[in-house]
DSSP file (Angstrom, degrees, kcal/mol; ACC not computed):
  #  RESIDUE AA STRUCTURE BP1 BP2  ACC     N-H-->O    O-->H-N    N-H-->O    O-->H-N    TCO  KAPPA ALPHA  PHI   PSI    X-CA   Y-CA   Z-CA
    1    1 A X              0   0    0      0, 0.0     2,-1.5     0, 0.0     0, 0.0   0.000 360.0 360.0 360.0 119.7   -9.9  -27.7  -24.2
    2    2 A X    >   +     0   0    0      1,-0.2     3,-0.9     2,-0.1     4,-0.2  -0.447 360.0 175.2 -77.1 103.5   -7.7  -25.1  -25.8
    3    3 A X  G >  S+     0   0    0     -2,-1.5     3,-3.1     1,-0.3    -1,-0.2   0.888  71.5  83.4 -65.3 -38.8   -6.4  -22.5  -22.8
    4    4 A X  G 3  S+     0   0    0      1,-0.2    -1,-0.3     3,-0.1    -2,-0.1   0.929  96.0  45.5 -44.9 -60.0   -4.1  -20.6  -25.6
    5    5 A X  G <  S+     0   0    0     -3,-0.9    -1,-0.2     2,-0.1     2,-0.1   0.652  88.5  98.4 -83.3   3.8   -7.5  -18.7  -26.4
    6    6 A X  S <  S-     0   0    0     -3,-3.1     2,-1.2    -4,-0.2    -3,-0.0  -0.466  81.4-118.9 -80.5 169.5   -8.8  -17.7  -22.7
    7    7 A X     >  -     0   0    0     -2,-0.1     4,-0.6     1,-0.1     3,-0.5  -0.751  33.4-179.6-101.0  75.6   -7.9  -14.1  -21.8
    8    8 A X  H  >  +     0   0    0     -2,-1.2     4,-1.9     1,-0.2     5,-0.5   0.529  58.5  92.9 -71.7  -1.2   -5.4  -14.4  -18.3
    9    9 A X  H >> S+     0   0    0      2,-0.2     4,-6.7     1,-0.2     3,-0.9   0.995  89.3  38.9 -41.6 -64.4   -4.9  -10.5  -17.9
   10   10 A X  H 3> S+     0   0    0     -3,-0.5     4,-1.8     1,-0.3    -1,-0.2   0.898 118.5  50.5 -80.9 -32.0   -7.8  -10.0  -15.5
   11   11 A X  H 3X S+     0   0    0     -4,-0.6     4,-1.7     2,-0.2    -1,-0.3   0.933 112.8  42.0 -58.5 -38.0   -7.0  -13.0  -14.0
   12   12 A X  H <X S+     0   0    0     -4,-1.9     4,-3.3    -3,-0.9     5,-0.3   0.910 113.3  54.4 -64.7 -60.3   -3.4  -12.2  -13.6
   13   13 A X  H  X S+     0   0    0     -4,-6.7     4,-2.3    -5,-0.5     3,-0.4   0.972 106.1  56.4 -50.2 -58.4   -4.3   -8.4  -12.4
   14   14 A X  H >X S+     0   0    0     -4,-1.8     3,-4.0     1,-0.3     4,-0.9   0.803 114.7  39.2 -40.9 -81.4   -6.8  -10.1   -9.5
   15   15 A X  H 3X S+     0   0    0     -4,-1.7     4,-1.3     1,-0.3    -1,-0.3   0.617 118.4  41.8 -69.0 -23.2   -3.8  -11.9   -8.1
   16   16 A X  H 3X S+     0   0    0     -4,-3.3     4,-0.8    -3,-0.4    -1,-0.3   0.644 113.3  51.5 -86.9 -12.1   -1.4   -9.7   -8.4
   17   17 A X  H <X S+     0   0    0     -3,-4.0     4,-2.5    -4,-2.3     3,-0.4   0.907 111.7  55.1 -84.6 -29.2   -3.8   -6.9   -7.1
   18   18 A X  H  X S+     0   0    0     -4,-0.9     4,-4.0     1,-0.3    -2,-0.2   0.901 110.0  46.1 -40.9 -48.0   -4.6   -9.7   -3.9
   19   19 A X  H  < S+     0   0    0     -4,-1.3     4,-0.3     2,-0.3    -1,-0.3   0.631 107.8  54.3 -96.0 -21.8   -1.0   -9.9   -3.1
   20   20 A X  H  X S+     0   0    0     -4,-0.8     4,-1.1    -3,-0.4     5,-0.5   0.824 115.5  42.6 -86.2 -33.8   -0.2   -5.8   -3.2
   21   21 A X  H >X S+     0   0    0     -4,-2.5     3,-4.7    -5,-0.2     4,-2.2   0.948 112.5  49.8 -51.0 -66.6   -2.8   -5.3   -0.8
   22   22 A X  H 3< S+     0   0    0     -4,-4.0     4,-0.5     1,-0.3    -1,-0.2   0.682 117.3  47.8 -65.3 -11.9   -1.8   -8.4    1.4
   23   23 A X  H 3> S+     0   0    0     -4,-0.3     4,-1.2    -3,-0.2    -1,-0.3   0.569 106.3  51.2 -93.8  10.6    1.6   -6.8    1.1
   24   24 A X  H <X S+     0   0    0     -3,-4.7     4,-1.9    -4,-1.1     5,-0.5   0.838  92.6  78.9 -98.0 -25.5    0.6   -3.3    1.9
   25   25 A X  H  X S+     0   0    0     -4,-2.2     4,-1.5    -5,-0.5     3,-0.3   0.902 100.4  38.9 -39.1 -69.9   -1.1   -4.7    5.0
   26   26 A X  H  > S+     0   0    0     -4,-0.5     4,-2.6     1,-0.3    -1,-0.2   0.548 105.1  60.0 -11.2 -44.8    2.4   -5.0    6.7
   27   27 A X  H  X S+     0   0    0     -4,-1.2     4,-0.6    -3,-0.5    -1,-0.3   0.628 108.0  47.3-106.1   8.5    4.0   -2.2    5.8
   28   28 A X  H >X S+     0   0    0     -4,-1.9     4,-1.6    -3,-0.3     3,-0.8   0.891 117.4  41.8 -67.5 -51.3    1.3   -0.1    7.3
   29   29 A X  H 3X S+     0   0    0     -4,-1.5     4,-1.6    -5,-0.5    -2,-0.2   0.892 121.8  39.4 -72.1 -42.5    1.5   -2.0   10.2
   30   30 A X  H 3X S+     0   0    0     -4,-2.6     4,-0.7     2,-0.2    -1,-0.3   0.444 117.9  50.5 -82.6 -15.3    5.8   -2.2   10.2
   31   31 A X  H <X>S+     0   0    0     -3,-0.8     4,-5.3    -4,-0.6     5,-0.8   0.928 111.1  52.4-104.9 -61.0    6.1    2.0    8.9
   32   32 A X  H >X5S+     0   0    0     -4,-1.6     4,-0.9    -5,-0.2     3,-0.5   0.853 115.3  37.5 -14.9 -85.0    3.5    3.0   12.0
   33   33 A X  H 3<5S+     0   0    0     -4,-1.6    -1,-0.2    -5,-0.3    -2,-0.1   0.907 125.1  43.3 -50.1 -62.0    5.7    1.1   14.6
   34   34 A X  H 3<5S-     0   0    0     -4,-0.7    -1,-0.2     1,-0.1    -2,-0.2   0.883 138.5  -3.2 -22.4 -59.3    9.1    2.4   12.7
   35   35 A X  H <<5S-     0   0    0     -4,-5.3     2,-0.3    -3,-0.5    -3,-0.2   0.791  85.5-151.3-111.9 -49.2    8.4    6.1   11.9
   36   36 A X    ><< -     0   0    0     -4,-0.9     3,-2.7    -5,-0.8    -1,-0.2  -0.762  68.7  -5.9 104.3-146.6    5.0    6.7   13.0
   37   37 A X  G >  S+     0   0    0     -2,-0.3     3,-1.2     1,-0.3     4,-0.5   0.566 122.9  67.9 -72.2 -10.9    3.2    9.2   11.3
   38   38 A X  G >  S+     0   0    0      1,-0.2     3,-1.2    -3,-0.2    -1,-0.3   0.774  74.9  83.6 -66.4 -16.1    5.8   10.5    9.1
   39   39 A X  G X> S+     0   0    0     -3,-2.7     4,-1.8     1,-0.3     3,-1.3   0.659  82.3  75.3 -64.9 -24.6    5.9    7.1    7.0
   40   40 A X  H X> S+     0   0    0     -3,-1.2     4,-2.1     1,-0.3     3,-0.6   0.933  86.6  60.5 -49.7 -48.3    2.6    9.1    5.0
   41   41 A X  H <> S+     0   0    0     -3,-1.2     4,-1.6    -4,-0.5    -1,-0.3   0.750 104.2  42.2 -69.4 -33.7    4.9   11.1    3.5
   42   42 A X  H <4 S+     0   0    0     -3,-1.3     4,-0.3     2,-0.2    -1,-0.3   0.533 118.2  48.3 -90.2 -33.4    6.6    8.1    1.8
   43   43 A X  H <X S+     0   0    0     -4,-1.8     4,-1.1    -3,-0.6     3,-0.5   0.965 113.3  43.7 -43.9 -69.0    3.1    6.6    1.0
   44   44 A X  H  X S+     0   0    0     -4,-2.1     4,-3.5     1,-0.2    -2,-0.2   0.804 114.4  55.7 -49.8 -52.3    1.6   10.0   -0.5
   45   45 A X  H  X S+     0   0    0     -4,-1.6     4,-0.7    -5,-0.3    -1,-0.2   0.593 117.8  33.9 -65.6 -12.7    5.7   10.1   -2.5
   46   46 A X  H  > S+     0   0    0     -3,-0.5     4,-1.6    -4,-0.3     5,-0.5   0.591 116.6  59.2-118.3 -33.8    5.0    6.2   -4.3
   47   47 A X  H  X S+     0   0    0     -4,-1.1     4,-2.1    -5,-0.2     5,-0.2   0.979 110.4  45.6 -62.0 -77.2    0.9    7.1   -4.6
   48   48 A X  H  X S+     0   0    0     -4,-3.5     4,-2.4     2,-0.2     5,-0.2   0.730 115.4  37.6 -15.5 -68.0    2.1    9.8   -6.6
   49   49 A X  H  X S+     0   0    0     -4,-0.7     4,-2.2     2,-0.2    -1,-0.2   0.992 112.7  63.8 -49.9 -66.9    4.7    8.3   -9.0
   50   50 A X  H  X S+     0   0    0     -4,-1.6     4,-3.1     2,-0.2     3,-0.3   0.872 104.1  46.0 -18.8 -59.3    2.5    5.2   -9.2
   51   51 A X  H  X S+     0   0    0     -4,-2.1     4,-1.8    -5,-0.5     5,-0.4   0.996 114.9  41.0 -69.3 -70.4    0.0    7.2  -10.7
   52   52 A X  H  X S+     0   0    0     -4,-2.4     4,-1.6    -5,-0.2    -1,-0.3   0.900 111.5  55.9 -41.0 -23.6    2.0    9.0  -13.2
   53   53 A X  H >X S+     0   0    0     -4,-2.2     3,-3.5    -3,-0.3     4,-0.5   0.906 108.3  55.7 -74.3 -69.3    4.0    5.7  -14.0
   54   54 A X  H >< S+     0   0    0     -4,-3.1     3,-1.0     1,-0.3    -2,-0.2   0.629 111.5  44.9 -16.5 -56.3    0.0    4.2  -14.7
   55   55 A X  H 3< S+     0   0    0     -4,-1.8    -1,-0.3     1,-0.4    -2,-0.2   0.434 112.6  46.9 -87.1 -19.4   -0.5    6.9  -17.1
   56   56 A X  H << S+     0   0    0     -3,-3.5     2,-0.4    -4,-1.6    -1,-0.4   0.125  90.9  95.5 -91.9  22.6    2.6    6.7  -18.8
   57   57 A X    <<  -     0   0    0     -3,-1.0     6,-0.2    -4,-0.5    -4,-0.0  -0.970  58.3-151.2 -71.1 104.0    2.8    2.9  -19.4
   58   58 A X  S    S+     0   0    0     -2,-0.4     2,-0.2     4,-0.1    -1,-0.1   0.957  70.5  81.1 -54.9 -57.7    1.6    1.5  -22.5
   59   59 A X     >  -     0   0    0      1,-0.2     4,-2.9     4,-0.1     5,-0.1  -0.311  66.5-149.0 -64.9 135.0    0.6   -1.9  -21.5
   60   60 A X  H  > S+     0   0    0      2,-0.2     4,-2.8    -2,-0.2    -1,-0.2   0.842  97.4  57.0 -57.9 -47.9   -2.6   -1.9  -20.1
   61   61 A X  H >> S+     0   0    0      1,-0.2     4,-1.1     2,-0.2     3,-1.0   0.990 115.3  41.8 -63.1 -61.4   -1.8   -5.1  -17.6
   62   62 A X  H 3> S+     0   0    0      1,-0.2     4,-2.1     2,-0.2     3,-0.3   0.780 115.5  55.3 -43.5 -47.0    1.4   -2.8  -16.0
   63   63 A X  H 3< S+     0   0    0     -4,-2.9     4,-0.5     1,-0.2    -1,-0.2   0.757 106.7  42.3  -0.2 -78.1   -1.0    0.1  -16.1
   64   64 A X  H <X S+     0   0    0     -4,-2.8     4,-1.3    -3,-1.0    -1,-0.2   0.547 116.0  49.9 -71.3 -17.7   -3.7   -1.4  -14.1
   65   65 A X  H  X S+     0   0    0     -4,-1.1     4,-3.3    -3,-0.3     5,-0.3   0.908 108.8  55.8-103.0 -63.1   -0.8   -3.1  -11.3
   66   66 A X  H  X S+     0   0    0     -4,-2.1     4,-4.5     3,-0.2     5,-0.2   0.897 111.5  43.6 -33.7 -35.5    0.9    0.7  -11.1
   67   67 A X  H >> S+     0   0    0     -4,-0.5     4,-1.5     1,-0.2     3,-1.4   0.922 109.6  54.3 -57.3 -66.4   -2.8    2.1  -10.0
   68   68 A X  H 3X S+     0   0    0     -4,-1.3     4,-0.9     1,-0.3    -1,-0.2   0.546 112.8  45.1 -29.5 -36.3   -3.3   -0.7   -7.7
   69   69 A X  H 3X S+     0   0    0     -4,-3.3     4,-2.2     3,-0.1    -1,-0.3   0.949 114.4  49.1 -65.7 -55.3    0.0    0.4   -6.1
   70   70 A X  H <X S+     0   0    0     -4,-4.5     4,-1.9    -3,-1.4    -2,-0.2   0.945 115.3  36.8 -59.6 -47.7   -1.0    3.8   -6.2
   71   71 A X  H  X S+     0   0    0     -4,-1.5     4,-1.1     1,-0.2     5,-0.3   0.984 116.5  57.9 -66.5 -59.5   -4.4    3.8   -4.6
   72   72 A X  H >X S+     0   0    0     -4,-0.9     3,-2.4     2,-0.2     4,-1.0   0.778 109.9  41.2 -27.7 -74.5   -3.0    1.1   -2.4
   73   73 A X  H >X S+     0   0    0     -4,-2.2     3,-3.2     1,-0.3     4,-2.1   0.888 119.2  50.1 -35.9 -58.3    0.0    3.6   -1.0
   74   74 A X  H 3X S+     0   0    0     -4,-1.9     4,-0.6     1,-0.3    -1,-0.3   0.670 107.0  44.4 -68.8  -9.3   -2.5    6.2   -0.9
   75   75 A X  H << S+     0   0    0     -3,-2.4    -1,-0.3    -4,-1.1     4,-0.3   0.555 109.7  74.1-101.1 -11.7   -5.4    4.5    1.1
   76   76 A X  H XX S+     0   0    0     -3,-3.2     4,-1.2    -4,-1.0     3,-0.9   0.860  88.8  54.3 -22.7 -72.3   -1.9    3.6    3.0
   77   77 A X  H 3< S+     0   0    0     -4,-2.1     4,-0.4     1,-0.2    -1,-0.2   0.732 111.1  40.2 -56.6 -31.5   -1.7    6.9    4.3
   78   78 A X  T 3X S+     0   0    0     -4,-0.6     4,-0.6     1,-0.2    -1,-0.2   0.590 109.6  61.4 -92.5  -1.6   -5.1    6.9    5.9
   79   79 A X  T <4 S+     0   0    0     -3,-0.9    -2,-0.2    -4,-0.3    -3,-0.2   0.636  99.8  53.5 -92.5 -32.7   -4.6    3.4    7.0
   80   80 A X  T  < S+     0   0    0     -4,-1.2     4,-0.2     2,-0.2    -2,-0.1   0.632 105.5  54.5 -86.0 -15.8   -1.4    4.5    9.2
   81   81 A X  T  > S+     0   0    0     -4,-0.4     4,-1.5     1,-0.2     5,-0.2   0.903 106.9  49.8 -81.9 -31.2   -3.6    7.3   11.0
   82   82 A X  T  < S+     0   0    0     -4,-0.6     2,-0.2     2,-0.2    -1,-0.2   0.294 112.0  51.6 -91.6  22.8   -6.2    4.2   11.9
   83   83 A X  T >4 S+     0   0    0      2,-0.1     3,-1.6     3,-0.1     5,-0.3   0.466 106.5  54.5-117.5-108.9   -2.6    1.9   13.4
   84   84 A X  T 3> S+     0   0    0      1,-0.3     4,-1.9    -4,-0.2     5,-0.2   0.355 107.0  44.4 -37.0 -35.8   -1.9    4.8   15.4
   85   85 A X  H 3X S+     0   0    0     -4,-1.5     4,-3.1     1,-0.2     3,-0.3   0.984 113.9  57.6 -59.9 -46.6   -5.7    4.4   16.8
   86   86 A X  H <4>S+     0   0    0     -3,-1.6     5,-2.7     1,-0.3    -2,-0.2   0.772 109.6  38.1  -8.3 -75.0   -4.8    0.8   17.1
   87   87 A X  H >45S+     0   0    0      3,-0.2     3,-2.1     4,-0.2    -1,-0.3   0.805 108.1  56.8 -58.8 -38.6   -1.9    1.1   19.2
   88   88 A X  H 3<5S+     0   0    0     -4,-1.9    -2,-0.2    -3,-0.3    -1,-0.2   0.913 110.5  48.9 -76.4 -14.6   -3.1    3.8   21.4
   89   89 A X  T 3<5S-     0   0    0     -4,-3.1    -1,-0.3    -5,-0.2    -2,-0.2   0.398 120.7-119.1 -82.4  15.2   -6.4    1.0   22.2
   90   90 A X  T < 5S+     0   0    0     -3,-2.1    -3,-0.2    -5,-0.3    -2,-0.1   0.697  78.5 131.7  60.6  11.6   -3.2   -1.5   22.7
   91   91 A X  S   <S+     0   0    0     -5,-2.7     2,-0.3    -6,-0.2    -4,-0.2   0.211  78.2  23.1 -79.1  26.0   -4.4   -3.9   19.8
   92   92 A X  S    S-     0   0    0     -5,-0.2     2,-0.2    -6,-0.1   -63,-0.0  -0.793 101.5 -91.5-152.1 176.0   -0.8   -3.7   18.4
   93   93 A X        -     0   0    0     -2,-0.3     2,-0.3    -5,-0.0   -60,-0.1  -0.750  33.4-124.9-103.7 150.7    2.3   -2.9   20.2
   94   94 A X        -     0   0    0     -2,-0.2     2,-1.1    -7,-0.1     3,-0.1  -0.749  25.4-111.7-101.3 156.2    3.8    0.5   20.5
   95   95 A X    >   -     0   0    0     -2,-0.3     3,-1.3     1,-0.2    -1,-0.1  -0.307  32.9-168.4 -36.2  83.1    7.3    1.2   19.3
   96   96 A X  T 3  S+     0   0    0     -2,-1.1    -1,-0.2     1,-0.2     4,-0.0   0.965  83.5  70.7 -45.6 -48.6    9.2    2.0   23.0
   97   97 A X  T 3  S+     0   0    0     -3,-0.1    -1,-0.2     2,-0.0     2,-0.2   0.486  91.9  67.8 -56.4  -2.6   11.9    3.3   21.3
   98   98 A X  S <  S-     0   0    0     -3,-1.3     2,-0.4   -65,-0.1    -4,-0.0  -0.412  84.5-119.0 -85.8 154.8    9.9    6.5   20.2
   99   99 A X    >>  -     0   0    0     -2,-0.2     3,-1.5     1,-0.1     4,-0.8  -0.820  28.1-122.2-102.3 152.5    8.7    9.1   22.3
  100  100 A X  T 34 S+     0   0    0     -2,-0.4    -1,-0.1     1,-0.3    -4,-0.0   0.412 113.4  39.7 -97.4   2.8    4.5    9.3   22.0
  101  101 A X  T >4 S+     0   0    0      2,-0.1     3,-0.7     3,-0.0    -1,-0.3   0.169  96.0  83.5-128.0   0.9    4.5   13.0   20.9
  102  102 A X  T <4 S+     0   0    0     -3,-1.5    -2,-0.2     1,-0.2   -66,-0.0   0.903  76.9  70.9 -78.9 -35.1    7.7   12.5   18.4
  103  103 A X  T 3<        0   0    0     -4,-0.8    -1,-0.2     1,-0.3   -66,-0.1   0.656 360.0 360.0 -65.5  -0.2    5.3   11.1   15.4
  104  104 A X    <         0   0    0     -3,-0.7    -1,-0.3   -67,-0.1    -2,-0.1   0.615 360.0 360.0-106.9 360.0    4.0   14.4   14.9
């Protein structure tokens, strides 16, 4: 069977879209404990670019991996307000060094 004629983009984009989610998992989880709620801002700032980058990028596969970053960051940001519920129900640990009214 010749493989030179199958079409690996959308295959390529799935894994690579698997693996920025599985990474994004983390830094939600690591920005929370770190900054707290200010780490949105830094989410919101790479959701942004991302998106413009998408839309200026000719190739379609680079395209498609900038969105997947962008939506990612941005669904990021709503993802770090539901780790702060997290923590305060004690399913994760909170940052001692931080003070519990400083993230705002």
């Amino acid at each position: 069977m010749d493989f030179s004629c199958l079409n690996w983009a959308g295959l390529g984009i799935g894994i690579c879209t698997f693996l920025i989610i599985g990474l994004f998992h983390p830094l939600v989880i690591k920005g929370e404990y770190y900054f707290g709620l200010k780490i949105n801002i830094a989410f919101a700032i790479v959701g942004v670019i991302t998106a413009i980058a998408a839309l200026l990028v000719d190739s379609l596969f680079f395209s498609a991996l900038l969105a997947v970053i962008s939506f990612s960051s941005f669904w990021g940001v709503k993802e770090v307000y539901d780790q702060q519920e997290r923590v305060r129900k004690g399913w994760f640990p909170a940052n001692p060094k931080r003070k519990k009214n400083n993230d705002k």
